[in-house]
C-alpha positions as CSV (number, residue, x, y, z in Angstrom):
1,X,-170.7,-66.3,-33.1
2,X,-168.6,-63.1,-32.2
3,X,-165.5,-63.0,-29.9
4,X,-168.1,-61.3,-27.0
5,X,-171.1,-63.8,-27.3
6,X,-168.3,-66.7,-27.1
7,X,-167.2,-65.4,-24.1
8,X,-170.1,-65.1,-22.5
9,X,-170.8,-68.2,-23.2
10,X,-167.8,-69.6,-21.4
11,X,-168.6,-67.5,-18.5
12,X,-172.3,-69.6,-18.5
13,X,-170.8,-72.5,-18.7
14,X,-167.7,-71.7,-15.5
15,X,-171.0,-70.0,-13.2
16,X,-173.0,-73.2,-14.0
17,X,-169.9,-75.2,-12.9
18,X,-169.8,-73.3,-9.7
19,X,-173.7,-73.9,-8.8
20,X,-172.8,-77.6,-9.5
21,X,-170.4,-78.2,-6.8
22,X,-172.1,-76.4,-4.4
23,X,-174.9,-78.5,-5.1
24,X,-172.8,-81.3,-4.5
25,X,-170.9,-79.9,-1.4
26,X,-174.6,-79.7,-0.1
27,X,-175.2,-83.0,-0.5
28,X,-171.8,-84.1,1.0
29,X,-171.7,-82.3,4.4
30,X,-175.5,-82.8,5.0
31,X,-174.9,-84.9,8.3
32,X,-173.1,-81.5,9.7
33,X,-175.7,-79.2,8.2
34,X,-178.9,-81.2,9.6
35,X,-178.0,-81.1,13.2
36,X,-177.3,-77.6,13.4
37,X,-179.8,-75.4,15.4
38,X,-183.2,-74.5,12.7
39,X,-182.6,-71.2,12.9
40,X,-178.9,-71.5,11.6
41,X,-179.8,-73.9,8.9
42,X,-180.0,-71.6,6.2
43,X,-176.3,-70.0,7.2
44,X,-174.4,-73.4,7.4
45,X,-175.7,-74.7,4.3
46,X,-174.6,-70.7,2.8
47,X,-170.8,-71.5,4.7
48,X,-170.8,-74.9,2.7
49,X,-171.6,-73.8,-0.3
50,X,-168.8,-70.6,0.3
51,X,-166.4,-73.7,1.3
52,X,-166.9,-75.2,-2.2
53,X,-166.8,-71.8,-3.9
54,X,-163.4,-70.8,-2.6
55,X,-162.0,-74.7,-3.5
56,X,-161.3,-73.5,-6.9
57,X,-159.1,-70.3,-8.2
58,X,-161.3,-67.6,-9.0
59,X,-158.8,-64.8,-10.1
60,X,-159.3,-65.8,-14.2
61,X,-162.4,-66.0,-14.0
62,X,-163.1,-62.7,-11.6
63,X,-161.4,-60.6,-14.0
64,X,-163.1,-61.7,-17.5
65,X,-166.7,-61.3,-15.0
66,X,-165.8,-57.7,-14.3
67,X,-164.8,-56.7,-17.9
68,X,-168.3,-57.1,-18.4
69,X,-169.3,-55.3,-16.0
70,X,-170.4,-58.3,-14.1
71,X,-170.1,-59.0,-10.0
72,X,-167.2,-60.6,-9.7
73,X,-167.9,-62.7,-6.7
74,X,-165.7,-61.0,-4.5
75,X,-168.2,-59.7,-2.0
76,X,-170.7,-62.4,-2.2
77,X,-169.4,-64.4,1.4
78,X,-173.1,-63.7,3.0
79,X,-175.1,-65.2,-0.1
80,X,-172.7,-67.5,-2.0
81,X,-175.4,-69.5,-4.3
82,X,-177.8,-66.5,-4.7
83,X,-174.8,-64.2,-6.3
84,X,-174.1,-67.0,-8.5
85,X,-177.7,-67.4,-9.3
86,X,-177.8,-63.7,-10.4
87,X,-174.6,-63.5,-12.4
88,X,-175.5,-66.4,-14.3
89,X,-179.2,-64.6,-14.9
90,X,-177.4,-61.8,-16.0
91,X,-175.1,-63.5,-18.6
92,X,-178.2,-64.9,-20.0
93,X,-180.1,-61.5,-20.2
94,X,-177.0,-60.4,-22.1
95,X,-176.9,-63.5,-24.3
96,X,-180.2,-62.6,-25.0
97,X,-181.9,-66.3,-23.5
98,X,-183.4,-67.1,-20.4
99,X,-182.2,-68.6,-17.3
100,X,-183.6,-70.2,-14.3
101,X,-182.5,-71.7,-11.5
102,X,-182.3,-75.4,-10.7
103,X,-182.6,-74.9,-7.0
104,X,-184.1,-71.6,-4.3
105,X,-181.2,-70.0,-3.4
106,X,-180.0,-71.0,0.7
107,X,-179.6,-67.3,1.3
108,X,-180.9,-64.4,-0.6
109,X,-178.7,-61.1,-1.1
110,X,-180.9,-59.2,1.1
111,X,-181.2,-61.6,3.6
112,X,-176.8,-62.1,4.6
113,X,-176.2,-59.0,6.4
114,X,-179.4,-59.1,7.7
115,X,-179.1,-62.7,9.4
116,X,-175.3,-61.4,10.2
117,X,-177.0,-58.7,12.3
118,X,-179.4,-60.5,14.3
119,X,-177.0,-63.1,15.5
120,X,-174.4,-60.2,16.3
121,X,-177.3,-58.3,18.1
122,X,-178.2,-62.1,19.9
123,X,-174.8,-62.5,20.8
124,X,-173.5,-59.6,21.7
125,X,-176.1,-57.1,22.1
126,X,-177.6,-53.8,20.4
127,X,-174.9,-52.5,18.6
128,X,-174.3,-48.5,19.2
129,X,-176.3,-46.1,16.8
130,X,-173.7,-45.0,14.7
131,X,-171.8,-48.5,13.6
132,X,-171.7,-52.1,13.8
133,X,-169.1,-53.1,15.5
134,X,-169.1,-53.3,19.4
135,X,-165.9,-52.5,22.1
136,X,-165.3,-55.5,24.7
137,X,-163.4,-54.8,27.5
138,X,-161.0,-57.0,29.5
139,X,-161.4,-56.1,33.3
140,X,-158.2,-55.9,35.6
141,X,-158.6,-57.0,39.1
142,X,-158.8,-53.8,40.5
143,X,-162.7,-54.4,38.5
144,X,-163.9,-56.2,41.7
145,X,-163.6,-53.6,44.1
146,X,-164.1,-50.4,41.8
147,X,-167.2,-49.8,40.9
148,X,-166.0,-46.5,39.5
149,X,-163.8,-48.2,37.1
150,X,-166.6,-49.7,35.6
151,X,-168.5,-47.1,35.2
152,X,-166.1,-45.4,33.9
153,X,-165.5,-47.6,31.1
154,X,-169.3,-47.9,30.7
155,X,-169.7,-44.3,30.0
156,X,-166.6,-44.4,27.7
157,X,-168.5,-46.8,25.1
158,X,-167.9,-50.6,27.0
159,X,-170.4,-53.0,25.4
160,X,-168.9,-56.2,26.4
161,X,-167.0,-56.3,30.0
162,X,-164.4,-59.4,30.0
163,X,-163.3,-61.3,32.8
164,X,-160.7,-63.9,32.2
165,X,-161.0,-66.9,34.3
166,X,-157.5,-67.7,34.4
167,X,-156.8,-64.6,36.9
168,X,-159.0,-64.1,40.5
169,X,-161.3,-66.8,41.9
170,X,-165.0,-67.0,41.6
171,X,-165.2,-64.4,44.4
172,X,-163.8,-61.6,42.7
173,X,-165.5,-62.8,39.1
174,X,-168.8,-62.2,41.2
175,X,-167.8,-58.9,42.2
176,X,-166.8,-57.7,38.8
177,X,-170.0,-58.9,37.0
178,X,-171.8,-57.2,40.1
179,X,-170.4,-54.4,39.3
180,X,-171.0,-54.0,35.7
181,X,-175.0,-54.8,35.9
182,X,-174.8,-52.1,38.6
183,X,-173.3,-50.1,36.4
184,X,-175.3,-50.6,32.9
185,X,-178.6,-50.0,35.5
186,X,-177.3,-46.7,36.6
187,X,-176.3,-45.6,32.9
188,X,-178.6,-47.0,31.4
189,X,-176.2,-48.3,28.3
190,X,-176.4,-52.2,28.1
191,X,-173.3,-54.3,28.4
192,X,-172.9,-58.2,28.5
193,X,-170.8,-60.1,30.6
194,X,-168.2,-62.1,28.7
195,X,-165.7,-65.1,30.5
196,X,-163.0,-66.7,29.3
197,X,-162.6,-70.3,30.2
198,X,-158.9,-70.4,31.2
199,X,-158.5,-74.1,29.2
200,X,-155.2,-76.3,28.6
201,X,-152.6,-73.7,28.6
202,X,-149.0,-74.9,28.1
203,X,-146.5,-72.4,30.6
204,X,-142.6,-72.6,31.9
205,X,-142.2,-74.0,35.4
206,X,-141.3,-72.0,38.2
207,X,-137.3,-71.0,38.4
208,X,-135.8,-71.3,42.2
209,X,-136.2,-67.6,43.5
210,X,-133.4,-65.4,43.4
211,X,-132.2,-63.4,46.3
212,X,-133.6,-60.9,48.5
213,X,-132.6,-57.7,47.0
214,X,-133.7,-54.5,45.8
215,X,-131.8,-52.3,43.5
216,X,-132.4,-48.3,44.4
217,X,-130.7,-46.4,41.2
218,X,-130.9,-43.2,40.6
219,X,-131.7,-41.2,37.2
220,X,-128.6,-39.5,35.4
221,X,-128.2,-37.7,32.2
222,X,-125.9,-38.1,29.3
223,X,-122.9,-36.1,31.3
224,X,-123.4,-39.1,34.3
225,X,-124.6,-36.6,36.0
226,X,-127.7,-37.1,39.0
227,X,-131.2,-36.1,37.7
228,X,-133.1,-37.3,40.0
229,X,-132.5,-39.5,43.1
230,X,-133.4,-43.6,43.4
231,X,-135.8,-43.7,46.1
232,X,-137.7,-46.1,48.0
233,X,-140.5,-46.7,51.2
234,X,-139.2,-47.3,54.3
235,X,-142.1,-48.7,56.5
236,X,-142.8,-50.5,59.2
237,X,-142.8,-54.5,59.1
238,X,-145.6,-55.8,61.1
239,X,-147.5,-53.1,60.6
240,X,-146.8,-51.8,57.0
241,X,-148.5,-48.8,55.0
242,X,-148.2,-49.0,51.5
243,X,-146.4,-47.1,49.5
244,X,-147.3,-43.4,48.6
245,X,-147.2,-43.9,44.7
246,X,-147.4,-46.9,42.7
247,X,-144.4,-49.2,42.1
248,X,-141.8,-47.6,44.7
249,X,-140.0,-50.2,46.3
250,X,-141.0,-51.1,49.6
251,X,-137.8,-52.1,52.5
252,X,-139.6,-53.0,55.8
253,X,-137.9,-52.0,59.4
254,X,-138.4,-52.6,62.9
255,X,-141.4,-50.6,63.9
256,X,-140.1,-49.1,67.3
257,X,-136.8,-48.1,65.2
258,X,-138.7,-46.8,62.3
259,X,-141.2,-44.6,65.3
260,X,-137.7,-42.8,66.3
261,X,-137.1,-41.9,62.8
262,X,-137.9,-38.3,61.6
263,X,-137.7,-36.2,58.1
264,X,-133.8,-35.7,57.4
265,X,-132.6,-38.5,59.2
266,X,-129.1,-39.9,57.3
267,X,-128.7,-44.1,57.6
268,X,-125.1,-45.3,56.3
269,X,-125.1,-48.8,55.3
270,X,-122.9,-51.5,53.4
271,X,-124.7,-52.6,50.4
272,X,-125.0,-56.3,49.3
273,X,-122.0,-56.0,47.4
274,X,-120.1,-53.9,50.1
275,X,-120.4,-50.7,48.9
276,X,-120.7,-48.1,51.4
277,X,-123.8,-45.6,50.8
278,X,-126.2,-43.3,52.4
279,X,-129.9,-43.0,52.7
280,X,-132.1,-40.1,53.4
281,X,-135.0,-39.9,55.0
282,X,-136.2,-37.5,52.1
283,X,-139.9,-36.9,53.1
284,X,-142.2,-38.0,55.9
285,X,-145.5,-39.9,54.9
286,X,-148.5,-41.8,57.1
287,X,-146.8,-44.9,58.1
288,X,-143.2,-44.3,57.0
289,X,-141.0,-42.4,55.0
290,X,-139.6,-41.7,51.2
291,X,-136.0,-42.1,51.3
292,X,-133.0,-40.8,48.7
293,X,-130.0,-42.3,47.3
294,X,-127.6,-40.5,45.0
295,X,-125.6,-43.9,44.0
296,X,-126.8,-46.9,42.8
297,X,-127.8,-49.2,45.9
298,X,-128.4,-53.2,46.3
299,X,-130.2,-53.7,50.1
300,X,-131.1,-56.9,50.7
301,X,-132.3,-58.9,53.8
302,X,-130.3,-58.5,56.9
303,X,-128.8,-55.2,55.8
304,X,-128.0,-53.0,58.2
305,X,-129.1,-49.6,59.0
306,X,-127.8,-47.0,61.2
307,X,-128.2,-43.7,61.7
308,X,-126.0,-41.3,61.6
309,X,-124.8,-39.4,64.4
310,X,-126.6,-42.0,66.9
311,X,-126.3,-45.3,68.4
312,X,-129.1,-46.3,66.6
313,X,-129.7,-49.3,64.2
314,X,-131.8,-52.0,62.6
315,X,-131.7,-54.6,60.0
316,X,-134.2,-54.8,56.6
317,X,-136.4,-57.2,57.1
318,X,-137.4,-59.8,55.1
319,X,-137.9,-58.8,51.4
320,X,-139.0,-60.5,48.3
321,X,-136.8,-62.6,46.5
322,X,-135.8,-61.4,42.8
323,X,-137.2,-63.5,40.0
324,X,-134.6,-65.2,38.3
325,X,-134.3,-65.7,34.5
326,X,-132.5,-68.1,32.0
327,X,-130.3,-66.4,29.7
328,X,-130.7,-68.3,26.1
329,X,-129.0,-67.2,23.0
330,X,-128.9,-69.5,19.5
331,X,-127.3,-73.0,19.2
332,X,-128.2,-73.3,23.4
333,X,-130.0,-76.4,24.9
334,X,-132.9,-76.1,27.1
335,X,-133.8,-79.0,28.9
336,X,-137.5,-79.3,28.5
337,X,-138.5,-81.1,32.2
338,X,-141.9,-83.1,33.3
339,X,-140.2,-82.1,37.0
340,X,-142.3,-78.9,37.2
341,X,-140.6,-78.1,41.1
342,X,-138.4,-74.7,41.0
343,X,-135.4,-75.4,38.5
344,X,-132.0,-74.0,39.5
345,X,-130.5,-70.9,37.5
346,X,-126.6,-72.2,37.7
347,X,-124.4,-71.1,34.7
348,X,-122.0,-73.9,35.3
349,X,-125.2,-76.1,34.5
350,X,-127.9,-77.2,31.5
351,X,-130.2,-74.8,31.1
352,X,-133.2,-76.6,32.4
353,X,-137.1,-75.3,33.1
354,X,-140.4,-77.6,33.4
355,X,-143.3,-77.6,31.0
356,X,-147.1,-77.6,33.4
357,X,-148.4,-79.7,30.8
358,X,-146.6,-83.5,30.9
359,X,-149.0,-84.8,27.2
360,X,-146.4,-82.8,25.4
361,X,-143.2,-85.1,26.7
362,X,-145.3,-88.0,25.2
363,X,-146.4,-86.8,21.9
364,X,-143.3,-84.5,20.7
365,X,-140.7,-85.7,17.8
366,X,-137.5,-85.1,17.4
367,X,-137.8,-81.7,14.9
368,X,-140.3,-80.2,16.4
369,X,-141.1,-76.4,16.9
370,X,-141.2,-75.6,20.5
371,X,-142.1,-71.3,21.2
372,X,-141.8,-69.7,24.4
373,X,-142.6,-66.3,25.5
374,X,-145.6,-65.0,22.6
375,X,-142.6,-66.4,20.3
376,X,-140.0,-64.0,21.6
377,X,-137.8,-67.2,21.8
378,X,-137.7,-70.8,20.2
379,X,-136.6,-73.7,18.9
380,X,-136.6,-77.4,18.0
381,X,-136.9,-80.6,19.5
382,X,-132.8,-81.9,19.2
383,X,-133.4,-85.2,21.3
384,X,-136.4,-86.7,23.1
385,X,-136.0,-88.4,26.7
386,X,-138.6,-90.1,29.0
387,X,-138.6,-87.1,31.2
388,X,-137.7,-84.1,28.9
389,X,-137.3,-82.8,25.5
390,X,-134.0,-81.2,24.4
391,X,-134.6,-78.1,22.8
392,X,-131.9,-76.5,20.6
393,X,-132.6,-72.7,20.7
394,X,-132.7,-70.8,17.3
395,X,-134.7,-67.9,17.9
396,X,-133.5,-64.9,18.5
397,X,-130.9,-65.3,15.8
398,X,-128.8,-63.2,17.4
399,X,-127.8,-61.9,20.7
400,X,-129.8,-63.5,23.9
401,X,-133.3,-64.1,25.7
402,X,-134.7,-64.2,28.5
403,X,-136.8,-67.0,29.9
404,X,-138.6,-66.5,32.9
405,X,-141.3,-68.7,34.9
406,X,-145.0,-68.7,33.8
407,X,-144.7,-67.8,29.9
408,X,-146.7,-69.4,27.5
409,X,-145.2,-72.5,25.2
410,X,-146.5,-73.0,21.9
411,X,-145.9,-76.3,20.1
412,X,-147.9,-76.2,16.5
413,X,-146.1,-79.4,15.5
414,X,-147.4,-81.6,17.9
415,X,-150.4,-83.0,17.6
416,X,-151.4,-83.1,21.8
417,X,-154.0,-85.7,23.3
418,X,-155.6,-83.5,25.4
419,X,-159.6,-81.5,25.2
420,X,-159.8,-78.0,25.4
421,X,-161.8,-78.3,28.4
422,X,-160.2,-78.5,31.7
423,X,-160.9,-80.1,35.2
424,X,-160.9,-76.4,36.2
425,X,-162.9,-75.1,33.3
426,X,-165.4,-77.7,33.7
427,X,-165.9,-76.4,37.7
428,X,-165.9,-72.8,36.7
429,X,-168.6,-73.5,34.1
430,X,-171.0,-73.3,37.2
431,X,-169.9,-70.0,37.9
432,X,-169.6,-68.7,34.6
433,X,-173.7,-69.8,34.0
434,X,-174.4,-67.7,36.7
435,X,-173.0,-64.9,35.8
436,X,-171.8,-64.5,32.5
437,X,-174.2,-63.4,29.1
438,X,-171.9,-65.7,26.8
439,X,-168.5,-68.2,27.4
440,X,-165.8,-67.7,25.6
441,X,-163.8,-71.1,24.6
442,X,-160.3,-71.2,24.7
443,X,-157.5,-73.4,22.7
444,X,-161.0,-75.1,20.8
445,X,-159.1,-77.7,18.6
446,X,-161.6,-79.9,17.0
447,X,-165.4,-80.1,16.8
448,X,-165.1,-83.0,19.3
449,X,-164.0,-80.1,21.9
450,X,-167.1,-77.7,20.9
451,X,-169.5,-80.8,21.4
452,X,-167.8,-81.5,24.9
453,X,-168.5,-78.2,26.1
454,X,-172.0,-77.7,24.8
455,X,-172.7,-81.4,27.2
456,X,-171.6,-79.8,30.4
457,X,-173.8,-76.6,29.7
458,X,-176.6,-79.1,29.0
459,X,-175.6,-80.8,32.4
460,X,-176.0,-77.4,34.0
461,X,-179.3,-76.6,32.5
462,X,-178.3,-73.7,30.5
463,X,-179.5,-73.1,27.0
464,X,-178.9,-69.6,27.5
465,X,-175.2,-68.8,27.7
466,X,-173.9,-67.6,24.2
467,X,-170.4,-69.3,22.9
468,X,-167.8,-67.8,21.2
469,X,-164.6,-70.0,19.9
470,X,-161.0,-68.5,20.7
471,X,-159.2,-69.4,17.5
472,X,-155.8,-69.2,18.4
473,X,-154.0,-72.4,17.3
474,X,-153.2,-73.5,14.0
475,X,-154.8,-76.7,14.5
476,X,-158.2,-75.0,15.3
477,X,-157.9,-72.4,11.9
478,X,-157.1,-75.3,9.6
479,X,-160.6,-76.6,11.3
480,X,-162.5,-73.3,11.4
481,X,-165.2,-74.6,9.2
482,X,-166.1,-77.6,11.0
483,X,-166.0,-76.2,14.1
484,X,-168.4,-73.5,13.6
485,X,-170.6,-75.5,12.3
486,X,-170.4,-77.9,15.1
487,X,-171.3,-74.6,17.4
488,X,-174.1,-74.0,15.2
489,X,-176.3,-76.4,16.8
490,X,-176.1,-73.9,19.3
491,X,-178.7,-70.8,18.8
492,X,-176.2,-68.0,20.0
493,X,-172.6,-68.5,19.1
494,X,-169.6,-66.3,17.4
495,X,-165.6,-66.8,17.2
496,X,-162.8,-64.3,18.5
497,X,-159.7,-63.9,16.3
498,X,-157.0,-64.9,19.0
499,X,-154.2,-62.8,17.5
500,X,-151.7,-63.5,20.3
501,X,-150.7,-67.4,20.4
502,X,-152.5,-67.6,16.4
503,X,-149.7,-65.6,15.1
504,X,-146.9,-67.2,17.5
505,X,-148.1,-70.8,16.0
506,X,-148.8,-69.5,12.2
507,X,-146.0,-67.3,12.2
508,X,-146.2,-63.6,12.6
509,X,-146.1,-63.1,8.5
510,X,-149.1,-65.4,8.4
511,X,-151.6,-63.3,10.8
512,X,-153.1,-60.7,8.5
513,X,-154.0,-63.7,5.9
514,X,-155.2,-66.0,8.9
515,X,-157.5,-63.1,10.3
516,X,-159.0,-61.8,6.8
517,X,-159.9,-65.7,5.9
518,X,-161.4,-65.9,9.6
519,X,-163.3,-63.2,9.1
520,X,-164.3,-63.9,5.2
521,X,-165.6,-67.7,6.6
522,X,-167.6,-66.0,9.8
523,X,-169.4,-64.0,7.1
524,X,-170.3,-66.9,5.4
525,X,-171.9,-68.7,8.0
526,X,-173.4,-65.0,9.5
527,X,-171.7,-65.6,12.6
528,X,-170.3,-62.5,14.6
529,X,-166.5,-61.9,15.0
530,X,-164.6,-60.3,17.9
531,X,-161.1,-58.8,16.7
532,X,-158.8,-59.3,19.5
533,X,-155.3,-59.5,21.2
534,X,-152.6,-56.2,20.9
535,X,-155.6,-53.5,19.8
536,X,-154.3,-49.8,21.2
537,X,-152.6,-51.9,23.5
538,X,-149.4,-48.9,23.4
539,X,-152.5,-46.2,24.1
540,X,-153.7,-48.9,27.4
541,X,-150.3,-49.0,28.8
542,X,-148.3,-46.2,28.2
543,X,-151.3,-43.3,27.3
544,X,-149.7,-43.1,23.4
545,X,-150.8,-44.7,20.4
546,X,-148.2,-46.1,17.7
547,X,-149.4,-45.0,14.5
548,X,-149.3,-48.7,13.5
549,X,-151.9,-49.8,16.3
550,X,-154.3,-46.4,14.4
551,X,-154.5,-48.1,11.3
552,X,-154.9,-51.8,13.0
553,X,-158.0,-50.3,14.9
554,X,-159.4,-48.9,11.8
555,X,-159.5,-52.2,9.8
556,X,-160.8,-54.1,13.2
557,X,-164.6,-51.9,12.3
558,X,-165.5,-55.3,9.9
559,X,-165.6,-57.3,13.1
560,X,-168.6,-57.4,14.9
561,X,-166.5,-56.9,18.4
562,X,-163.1,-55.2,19.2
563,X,-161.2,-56.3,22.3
564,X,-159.4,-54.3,24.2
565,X,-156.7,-55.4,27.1
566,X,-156.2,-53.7,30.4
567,X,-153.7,-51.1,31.1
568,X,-153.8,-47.9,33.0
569,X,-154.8,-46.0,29.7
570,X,-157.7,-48.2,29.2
571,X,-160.5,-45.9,29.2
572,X,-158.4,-43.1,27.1
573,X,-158.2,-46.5,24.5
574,X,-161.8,-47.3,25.0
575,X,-162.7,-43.2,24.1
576,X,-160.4,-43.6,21.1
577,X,-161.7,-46.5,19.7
578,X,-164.8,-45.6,20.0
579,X,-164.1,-42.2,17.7
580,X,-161.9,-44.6,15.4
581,X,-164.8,-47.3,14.4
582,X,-167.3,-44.3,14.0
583,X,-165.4,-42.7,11.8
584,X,-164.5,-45.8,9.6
585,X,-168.0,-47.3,9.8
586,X,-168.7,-44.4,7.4
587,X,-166.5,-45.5,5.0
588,X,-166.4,-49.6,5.2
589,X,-168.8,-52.5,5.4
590,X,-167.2,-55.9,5.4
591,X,-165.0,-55.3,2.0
592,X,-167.7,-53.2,0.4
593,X,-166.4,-49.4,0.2
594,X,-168.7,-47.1,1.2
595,X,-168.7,-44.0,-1.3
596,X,-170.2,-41.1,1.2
597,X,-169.5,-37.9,0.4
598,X,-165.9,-36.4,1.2
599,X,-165.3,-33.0,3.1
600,X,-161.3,-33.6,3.0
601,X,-160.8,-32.1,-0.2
602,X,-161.6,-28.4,-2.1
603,X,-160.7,-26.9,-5.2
């Protein structure tokens, strides 16, 4: 026997191997395969065998495949047992023998992306003519009152309009999905209705409010010199107008004082710190005025006004106190509280701030990882009392952090007692039936959590509402494949790559692995994915793309679903995308290249 035919013969015996233990994966997850819904059958028993495929290092024997011009498995996620099948045919073709197999493959070749397409089109919708992959929208607030907004984003290529649960009330959640049906009638163009369940999330306490003060400054250039004046919106206090342009600071006044006021007007005052300044009434406007300082300014409550060259004055009303901050740098302690009431901000005491969720001061050890802030700043557990953990601060290395009120904690080492549904998610489900085309599940930790939700939705009546799992926990990747096929016994369901707190828990050099395996395993079992969390998010907020977010969008056209945030650049972010995964959807299926013809290049 030559060098070639021995080879080959090792290569039968390695495929064989393969078809063996999916064969006996098969046989050992059967009690999750059997309850999943008949018409994903055929997909969980294909995300099995995929399961026990990718148990075993495959680089050797990839390589000695391909030198023969064999698949070499890499692209076989949407028919696992049937690519085996056929490489093992084909070895025995070349071997000059026959070959049949034992067992009908679960999933043929042709029949992956074509099960992979109807439940993306289930789920999620027809996709657009000219790719696969659909744009989801989160909605801002403003959503509930303008219709235009929506229509807007509609016409710019929205699919999927998302409203998060965990912002507005069930009021405004009305309004928004009443305004996108409107909207896909008038158009024409369909789009779904997606909610987020807000679920168990772990946030900083509130800090006592700072003072009453607002800080006018004006622009200057490099020489110190005044570019452009600070300015502000003097108006009246029971009866006030809103500002003329977004974002200028408000100071309310006496209404009869402020109705003696006119354009040009000078007010002297003493600032907070005792500074002595000037304002000027720069411009009139309905309902106040836009006034000018050339000098930094701090006004607060109570200071006084008056005008110059008359007997005339008034004090600033009452103004909205400052939010106040924790300054943290490395080798600090935070104090970690259960007392979730406003914490002091006193540099002469421990830093100290609450956590909302009080399961975390009964499950934490001493060593610990404790992230705040999308992991801007962190540490470990240093010592554990009854009614707070001590964290020692290690992150950033260098220099110091801010902690405010309301940012999100992370803690990937401990192991919390708590379900993914909520008190409040469980009352909004109500809601979100009524409205909503599919439910999206957030901080899903274990199979026990899916099967929790899908009993309320029975309790409700509603076999309808499509599910999609938020994977964004460590806990919940490490789990990935049980839990989709616990969703499985549901007829519509997908899973959103939750880049944001997945990459603050697996560590930011983790997240490109953590999202290609997500999206490798959801091929498997032909469930749709939506690629989420940071995508154009520069082009949302400020109007210009990094050149990093570009080449992120582009690789997001294998999902099923791209998510975009809100921002006042949204719909130049939806138009962009929109060009972006028509373009690559030319070029890219999944991991398979697409060899169209080029037009870059002439000689």
């Amino acid at each position: 026997m030559g060098e070639a035919a021995e080879e080959l013969a090792e290569l039968q015996r390695e495929i064989e191997t393969l078809l063996a233990r999916l064969a006996e994966a098969e046989r050992r997850w059967q009690h999750l395969i059997v309850p999943t819904d008949p018409e994903n059958r055929c997909s969980a028993t294909n995300l099995v065998h995929y399961w026990a495929m990718r148990q075993v290092d495959l680089r050797d024997l990839q390589y000695r495949l391909a030198c023969f011009g064999l698949s070499s498995l890499g692209r076989s996620e949407a028919h696992v047992q049937a690519t085996l099948q056929r490489v093992a045919a084909a070895i025995a073709a070349m071997r000059g023998r026959g070959w049949n197999p034992a067992d009908h493959a679960a999933v043929e070749i042709s029949d992956g992306p074509r099960l992979l397409d109807r439940n993306a089109t289930a789920l999620l919708g027809p996709a657009p003519q000219d790719r696969a992959a659909r744009i989801m929208v989160t909605l801002p607030s403003e959503a509930a009152g303008d219709a235009r907004l929506v229509r807007g984003l509609i016409d710019a290529g929205m699919r999927v309009a998302r409203i998060n649960c965990a912002h507005d009330d069930p009021v405004a959640w009305k309004a928004m999905a009443a305004n996108v049906r409107s909207a896909a009638l008038a158009t024409d163009r369909p789009c779904l209705v997606a909610m987020d369940l807000a679920g168990p999330k772990l946030r900083t306490g509130p800090l006592a409010p700072g003072p009453p003060v607002l800080r006018l400054r004006p622009s200057r250039n490099p020489l110190g010199q005044v570019v452009s004046a600070g300015r502000a919106w003097l108006t009246a206090a029971r009866r006030p107008v809103p500002p003329p342009e977004p974002g200028l600071p408000v100071l309310p006044v006496d209404d009869g004082w402020l109705g003696r006021r006119a354009e040009g007007d000078e007010l002297r005052l003493h600032d907070t710190r005792g500074s002595k300044r000037r304002l000027l009434l720069a411009a009139a406007g309905p309902g106040g005025f836009v006034v000018t300082v050339e000098k930094t300014t701090y006004v607060g409550t109570g200071t006084v006004l008056a005008v110059v060259g008359a007997d005339d004055a008034t004090a600033v009303c009452d103004l909205p106190p400052t939010e106040q901050w924790i300054a943290l740098s490395a080798g600090d302690i935070l104090h970690l509280t259960r007392d979730c009431t406003p914490a002091p901000v006193d540099d002469d005491q421990p830093a100290r701030i609450g956590c909302t969720l009080p399961e975390v001061f009964d499950t934490a050890e001493v060593g610990d990882r404790v992230l705040f802030d999308d992991g801007k700043l962190g540490g470990r557990v240093a010592g554990i009392a009854a009614e707070r953990l001590d964290v020692r601060i290690d992150r950033p290395a260098h220099g110091t952090a801010k902690l405010r009120a309301g940012r999100g904690i992370n803690v990937p080492d401990t192991d919390l007692p708590i379900s993914a549904l909520t008190d409040k998610d469980i009352a909004d489900l109500a809601t979100v039936s009524e409205l909503a085309d599919l439910v999206q599940f957030s901080f899903v930790r274990e199979p026990a959590d899916v099967i929790r939700l899908f009993d309320e939705l029975r309790r409700l009546g509603d076999d309808r509402l499509g599910v999609v799992l938020k994977i964004e926990t460590l806990e919940a990747f490490e789990r990935l494949p049980q839990l989709i096929l616990a969703a499985m016994r549901r007829r519509r369901v997908g899973v959103m790559i939750a880049r944001g707190d997945l990459a603050v828990e697996a560590g930011y050099e983790r997240m490109a692995e953590l999202q290609e395996e997500t999206l490798w395993v959801c091929e498997a079992a032909h469930l749709p994915v939506i690629w989420a969390t940071q995508v154009l998010e520069q082009l949302a907020k400020t109007g210009l793309p990094s050149r990093a977010e570009i080449s992120d969008a582009a690789m997001a056209e294998r999902a099923e679903c791209v998510m975009l945030n809100k921002g006042p650049y949204i719909t130049d972010a939806v138009v962009m995308l929109d060009d972006i995964l028509g373009r690559m959807a030319g070029h890219e299926y999944k991991k398979n290249a697409l060899l169209r013809n080029l037009h870059s290049w002439r000689v």
